[in-house]
PyMOL Python script that loads the backbone (N, CA, C, O; Angstrom):
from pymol import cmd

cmd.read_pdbstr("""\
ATOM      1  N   UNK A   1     -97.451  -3.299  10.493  1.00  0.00           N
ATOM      2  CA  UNK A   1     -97.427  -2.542   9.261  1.00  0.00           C
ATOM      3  C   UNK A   1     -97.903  -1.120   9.557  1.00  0.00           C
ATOM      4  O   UNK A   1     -98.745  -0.953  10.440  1.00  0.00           O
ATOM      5  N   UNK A   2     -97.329   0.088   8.754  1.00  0.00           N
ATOM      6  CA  UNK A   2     -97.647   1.415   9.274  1.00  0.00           C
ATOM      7  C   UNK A   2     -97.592   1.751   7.877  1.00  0.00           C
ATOM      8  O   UNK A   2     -96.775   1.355   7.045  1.00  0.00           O
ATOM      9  N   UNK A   3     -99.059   2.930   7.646  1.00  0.00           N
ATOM     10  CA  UNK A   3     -99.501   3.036   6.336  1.00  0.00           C
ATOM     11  C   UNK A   3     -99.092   4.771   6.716  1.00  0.00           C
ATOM     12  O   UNK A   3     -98.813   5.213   7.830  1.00  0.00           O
ATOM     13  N   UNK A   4     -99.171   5.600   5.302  1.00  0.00           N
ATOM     14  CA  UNK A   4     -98.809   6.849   5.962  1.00  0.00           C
ATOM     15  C   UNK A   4     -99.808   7.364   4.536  1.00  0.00           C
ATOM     16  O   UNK A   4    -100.020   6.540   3.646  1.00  0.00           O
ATOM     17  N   UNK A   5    -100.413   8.883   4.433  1.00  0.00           N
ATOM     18  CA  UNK A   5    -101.079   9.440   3.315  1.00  0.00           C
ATOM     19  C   UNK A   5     -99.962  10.401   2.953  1.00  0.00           C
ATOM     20  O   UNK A   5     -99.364  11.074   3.793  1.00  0.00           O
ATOM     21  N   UNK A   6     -99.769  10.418   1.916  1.00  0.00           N
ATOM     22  CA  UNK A   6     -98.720  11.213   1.438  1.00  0.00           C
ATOM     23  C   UNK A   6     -99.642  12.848   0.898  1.00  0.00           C
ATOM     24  O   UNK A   6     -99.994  13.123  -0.249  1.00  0.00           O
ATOM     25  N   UNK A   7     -99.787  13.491   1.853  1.00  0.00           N
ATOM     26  CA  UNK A   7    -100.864  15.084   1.509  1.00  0.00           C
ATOM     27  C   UNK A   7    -100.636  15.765   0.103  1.00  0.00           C
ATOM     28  O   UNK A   7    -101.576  16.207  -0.558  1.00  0.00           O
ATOM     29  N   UNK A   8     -99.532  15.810  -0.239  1.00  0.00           N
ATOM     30  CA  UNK A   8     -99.361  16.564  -1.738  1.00  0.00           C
ATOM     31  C   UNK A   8     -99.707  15.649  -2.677  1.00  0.00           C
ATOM     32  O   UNK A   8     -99.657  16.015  -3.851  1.00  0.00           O
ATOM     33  N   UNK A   9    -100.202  14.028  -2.310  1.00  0.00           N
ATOM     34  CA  UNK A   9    -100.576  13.534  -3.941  1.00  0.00           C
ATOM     35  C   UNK A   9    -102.482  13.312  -3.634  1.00  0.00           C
ATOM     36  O   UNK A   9    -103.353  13.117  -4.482  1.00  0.00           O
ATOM     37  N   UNK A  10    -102.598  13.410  -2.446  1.00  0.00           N
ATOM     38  CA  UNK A  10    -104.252  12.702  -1.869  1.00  0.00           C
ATOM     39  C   UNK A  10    -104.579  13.952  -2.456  1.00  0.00           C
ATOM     40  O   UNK A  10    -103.987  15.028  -2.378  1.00  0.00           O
ATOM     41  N   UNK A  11    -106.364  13.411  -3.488  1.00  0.00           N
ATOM     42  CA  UNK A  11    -106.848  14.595  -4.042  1.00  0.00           C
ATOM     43  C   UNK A  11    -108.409  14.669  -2.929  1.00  0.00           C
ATOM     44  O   UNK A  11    -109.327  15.398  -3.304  1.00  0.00           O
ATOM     45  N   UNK A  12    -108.539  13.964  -1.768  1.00  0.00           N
ATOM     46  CA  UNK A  12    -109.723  13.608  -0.732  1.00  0.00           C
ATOM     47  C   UNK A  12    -110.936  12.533  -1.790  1.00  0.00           C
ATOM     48  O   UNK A  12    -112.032  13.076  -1.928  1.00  0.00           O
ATOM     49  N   UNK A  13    -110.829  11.521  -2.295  1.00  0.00           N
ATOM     50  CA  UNK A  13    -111.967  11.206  -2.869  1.00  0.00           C
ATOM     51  C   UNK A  13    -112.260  10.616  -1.939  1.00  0.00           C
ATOM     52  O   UNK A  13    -113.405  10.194  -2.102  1.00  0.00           O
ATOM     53  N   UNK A  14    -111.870  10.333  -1.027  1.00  0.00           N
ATOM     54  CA  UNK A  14    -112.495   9.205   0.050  1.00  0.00           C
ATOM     55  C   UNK A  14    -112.523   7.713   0.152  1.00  0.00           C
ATOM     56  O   UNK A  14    -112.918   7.082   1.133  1.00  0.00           O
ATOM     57  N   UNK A  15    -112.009   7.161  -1.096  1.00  0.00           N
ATOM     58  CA  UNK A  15    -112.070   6.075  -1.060  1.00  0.00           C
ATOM     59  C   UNK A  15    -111.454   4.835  -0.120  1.00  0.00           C
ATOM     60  O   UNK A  15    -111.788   3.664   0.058  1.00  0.00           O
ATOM     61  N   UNK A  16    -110.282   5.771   0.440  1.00  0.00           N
ATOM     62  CA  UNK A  16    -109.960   4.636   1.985  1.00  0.00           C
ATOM     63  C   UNK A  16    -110.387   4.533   2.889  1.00  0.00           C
ATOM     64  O   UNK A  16    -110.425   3.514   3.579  1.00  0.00           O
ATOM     65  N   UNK A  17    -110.896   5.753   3.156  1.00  0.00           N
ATOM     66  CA  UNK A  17    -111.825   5.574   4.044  1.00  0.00           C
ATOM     67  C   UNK A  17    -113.135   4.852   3.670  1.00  0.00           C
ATOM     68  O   UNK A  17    -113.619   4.241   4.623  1.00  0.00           O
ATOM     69  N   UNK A  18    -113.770   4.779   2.610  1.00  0.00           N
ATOM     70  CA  UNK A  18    -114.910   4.068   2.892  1.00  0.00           C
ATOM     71  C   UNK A  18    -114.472   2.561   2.777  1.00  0.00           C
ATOM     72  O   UNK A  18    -114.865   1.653   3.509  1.00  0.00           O
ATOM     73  N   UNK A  19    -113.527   2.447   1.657  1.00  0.00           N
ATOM     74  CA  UNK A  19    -112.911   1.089   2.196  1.00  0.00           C
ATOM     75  C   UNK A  19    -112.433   0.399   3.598  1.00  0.00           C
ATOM     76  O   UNK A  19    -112.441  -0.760   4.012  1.00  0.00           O
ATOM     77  N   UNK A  20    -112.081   1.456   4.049  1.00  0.00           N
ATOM     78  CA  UNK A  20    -111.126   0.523   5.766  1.00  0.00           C
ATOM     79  C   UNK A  20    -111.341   2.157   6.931  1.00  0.00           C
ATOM     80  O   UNK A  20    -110.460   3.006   7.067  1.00  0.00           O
ATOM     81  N   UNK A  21    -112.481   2.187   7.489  1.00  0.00           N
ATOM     82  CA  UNK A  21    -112.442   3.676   8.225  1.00  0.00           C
ATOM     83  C   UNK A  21    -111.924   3.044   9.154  1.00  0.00           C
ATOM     84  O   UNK A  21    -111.330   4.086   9.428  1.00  0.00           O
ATOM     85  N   UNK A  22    -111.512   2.235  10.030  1.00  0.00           N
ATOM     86  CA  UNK A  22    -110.799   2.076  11.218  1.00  0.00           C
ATOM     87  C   UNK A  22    -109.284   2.196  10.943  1.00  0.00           C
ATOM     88  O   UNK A  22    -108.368   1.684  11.586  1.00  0.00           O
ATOM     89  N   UNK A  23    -109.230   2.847  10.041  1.00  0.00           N
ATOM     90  CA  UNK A  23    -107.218   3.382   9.505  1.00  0.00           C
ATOM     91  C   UNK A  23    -107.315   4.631   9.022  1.00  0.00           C
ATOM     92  O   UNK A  23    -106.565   5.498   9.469  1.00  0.00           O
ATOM     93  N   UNK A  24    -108.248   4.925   8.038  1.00  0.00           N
ATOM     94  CA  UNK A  24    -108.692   5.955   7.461  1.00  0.00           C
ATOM     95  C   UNK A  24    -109.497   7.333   7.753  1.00  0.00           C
ATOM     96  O   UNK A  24    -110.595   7.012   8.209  1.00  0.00           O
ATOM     97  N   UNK A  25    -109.399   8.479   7.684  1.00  0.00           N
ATOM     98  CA  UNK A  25    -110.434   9.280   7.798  1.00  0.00           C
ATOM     99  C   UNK A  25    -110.027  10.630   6.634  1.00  0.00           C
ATOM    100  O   UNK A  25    -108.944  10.624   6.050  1.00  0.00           O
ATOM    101  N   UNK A  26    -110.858  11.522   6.462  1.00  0.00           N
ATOM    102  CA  UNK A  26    -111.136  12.580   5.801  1.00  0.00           C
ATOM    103  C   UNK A  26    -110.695  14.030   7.198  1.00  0.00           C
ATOM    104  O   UNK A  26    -111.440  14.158   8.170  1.00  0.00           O
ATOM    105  N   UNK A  27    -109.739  14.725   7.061  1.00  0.00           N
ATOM    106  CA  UNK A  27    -109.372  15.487   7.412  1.00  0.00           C
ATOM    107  C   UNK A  27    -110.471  16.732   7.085  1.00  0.00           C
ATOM    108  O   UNK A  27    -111.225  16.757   6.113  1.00  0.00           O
ATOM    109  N   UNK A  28    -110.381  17.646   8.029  1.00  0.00           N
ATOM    110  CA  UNK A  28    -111.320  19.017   7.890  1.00  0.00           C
ATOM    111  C   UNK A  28    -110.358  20.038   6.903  1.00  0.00           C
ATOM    112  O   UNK A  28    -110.616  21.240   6.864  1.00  0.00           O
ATOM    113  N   UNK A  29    -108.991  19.339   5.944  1.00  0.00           N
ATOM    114  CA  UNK A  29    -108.839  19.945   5.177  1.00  0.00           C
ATOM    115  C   UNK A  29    -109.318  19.294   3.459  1.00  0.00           C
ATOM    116  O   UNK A  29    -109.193  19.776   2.333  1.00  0.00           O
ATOM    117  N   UNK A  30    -109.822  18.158   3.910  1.00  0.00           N
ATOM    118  CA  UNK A  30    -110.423  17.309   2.854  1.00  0.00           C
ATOM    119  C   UNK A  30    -109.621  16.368   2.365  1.00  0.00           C
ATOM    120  O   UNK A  30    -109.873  15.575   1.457  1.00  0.00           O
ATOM    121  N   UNK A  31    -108.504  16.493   3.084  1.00  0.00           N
ATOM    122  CA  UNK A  31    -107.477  15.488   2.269  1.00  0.00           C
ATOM    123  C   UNK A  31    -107.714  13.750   3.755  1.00  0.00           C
ATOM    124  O   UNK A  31    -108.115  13.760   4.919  1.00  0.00           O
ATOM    125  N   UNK A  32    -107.294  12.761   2.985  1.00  0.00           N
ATOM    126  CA  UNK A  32    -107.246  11.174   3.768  1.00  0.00           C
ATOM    127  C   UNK A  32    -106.251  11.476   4.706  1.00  0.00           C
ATOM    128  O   UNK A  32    -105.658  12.550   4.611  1.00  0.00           O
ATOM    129  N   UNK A  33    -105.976  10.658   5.625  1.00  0.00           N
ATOM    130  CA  UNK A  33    -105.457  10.971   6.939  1.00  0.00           C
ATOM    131  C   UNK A  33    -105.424   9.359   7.686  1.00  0.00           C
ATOM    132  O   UNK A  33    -106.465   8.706   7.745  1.00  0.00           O
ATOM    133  N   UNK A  34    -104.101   8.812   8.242  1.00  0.00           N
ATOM    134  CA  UNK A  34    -104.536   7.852   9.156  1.00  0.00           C
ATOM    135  C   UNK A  34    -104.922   8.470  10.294  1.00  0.00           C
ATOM    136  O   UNK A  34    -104.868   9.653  10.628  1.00  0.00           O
ATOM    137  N   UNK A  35    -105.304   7.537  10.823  1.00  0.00           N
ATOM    138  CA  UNK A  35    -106.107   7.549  12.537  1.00  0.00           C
ATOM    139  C   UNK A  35    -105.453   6.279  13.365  1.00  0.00           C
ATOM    140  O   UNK A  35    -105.760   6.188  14.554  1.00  0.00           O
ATOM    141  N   UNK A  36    -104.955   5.728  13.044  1.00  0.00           N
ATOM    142  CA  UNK A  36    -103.992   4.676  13.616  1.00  0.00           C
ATOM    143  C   UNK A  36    -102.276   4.613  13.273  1.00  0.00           C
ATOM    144  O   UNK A  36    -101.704   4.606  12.183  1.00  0.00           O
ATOM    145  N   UNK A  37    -101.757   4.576  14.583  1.00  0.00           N
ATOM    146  CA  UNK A  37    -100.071   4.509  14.035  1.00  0.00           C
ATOM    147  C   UNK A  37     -99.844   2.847  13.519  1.00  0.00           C
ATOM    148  O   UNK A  37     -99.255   2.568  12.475  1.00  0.00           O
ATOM    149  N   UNK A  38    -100.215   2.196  14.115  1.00  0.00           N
ATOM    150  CA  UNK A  38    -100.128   0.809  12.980  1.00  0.00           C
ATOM    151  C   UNK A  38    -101.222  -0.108  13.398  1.00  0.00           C
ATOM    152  O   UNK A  38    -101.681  -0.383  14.506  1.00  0.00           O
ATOM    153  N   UNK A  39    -101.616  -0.652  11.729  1.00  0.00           N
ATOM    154  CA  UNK A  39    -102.530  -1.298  11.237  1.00  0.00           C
ATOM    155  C   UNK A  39    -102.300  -2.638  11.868  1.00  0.00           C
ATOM    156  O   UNK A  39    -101.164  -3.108  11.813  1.00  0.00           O
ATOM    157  N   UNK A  40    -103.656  -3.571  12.706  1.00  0.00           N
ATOM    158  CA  UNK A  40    -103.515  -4.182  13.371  1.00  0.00           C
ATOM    159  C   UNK A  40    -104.058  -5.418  12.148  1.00  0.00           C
ATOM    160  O   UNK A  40    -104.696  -5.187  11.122  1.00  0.00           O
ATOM    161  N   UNK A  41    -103.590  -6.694  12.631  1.00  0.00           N
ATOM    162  CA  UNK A  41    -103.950  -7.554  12.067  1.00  0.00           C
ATOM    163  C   UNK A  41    -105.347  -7.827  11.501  1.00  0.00           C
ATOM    164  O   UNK A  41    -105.539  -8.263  10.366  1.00  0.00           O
ATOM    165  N   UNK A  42    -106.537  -7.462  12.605  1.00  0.00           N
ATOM    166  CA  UNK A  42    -108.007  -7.234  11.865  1.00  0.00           C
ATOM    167  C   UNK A  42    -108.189  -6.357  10.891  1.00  0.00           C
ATOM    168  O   UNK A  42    -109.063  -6.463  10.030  1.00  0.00           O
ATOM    169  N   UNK A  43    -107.367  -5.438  10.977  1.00  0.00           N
ATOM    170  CA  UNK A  43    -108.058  -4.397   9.636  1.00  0.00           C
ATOM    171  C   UNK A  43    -107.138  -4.341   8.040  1.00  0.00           C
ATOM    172  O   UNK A  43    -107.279  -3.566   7.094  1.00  0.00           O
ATOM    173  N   UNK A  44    -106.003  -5.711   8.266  1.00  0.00           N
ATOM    174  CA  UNK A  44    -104.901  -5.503   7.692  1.00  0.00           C
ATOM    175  C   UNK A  44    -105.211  -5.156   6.606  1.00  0.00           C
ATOM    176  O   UNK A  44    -104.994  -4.036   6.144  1.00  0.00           O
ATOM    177  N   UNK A  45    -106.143  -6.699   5.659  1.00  0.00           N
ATOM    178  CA  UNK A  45    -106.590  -6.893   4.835  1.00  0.00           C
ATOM    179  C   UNK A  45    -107.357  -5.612   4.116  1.00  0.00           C
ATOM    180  O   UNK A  45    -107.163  -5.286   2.945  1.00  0.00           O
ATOM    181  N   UNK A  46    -108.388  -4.854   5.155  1.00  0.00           N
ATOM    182  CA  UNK A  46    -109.073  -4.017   4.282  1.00  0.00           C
ATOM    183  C   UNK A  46    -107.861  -2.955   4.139  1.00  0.00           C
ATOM    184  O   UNK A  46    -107.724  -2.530   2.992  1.00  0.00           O
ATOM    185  N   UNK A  47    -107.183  -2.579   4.863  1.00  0.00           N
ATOM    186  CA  UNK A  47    -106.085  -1.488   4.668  1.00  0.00           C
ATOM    187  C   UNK A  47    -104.793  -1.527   3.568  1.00  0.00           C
ATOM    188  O   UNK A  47    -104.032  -0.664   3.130  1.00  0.00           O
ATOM    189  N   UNK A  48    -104.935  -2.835   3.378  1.00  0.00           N
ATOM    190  CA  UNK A  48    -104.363  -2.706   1.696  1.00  0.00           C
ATOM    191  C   UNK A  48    -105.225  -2.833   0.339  1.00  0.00           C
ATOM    192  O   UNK A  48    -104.868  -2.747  -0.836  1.00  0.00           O
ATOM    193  N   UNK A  49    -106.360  -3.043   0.860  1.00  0.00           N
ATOM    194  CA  UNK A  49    -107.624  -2.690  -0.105  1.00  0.00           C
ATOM    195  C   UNK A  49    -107.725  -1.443  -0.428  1.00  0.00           C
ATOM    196  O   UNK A  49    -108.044  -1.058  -1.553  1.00  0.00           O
ATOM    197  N   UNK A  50    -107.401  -0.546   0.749  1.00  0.00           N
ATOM    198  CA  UNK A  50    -107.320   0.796   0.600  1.00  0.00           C
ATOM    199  C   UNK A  50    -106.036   1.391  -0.004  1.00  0.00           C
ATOM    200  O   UNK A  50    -105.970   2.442  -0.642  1.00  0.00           O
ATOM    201  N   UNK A  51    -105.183   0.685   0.251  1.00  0.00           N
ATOM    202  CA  UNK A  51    -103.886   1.284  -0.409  1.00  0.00           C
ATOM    203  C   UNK A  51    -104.044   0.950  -1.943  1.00  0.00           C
ATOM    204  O   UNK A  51    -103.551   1.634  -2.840  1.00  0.00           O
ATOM    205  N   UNK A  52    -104.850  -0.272  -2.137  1.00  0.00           N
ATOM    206  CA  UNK A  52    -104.122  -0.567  -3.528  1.00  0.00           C
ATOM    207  C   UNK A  52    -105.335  -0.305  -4.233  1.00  0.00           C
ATOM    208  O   UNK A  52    -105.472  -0.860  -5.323  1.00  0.00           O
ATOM    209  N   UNK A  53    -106.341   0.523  -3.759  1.00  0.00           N
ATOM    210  CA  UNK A  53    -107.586   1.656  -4.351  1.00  0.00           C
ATOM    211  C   UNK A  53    -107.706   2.598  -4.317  1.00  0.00           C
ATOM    212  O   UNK A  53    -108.762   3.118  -4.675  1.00  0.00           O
ATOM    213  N   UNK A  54    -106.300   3.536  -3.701  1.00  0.00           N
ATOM    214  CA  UNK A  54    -106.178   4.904  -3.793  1.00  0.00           C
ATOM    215  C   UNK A  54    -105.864   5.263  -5.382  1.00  0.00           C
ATOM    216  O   UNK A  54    -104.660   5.271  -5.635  1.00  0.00           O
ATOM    217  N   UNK A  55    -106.671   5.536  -6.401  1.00  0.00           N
ATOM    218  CA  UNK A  55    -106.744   6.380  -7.461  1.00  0.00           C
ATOM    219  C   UNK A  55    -105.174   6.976  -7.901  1.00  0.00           C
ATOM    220  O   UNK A  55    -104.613   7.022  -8.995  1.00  0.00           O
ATOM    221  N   UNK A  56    -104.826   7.322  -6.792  1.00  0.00           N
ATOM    222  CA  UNK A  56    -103.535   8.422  -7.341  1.00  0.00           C
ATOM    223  C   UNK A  56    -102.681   7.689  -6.262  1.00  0.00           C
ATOM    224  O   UNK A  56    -102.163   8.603  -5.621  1.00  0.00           O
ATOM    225  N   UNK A  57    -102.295   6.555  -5.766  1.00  0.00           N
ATOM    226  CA  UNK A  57    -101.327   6.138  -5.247  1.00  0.00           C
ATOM    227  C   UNK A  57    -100.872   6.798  -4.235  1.00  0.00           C
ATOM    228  O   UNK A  57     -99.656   6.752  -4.046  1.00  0.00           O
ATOM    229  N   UNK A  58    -101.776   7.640  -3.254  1.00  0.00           N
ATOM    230  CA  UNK A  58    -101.161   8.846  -2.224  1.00  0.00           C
ATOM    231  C   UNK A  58    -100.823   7.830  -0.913  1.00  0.00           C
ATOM    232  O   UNK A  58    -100.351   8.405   0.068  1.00  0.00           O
ATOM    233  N   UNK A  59    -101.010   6.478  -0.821  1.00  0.00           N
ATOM    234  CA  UNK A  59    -101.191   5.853   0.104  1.00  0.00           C
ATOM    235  C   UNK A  59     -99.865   5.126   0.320  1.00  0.00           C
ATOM    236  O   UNK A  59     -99.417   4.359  -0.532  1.00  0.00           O
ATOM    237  N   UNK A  60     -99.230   5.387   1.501  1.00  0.00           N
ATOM    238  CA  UNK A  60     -97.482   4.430   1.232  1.00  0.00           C
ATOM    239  C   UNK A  60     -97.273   4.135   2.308  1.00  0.00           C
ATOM    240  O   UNK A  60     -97.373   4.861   3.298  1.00  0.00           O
ATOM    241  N   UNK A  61     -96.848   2.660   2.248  1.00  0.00           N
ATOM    242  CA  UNK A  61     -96.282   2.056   3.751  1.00  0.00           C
ATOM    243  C   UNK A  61     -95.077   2.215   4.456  1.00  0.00           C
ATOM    244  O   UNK A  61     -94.271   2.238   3.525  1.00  0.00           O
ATOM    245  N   UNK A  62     -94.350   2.355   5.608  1.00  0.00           N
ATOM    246  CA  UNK A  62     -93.947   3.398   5.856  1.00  0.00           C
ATOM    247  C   UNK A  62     -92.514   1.929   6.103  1.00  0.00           C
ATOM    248  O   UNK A  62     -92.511   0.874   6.737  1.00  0.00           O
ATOM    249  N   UNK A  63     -91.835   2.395   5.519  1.00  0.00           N
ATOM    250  CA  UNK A  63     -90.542   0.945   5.424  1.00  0.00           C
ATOM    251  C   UNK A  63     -89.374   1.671   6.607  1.00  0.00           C
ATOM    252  O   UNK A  63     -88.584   2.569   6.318  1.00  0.00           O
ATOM    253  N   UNK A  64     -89.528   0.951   8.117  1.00  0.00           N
ATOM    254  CA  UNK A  64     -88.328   1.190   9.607  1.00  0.00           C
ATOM    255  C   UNK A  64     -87.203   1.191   9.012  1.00  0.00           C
ATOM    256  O   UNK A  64     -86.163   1.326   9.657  1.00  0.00           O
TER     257      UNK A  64
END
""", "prot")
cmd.dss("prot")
cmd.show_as("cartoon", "prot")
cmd.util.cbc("prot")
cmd.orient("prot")
């Protein structure tokens, strides 16, 4: 599975990252950011915790 942050809707609250930081991080422009090209089976679970707790839906899985 490959998650992607979509930059024009992420407003940076942080919340995926504190949900799942081994997918997630906060960019030095403030906006969410992955850190992994695909989400491994250990972190799956929290990484759709994070998708489906992004506030503004900036979070989208990336369909091959």
């Amino acid at each position: 599975m490959k998650l992607k942050v979509n930059q024009d809707v992420c407003i940076g609250c942080g919340a995926c990252q504190a949900i799942c930081p081994n997918a997630f991080e906060i960019d030095d422009n403030g906006y969410a950011t992955t850190i992994v090209d695909e989400i491994s089976e250990e972190i799956k679970e929290d990484a759709i915790d994070a998708k489906e707790g992004c506030p503004v839906g900036a979070i989208e899985e990336v369909v091959e």
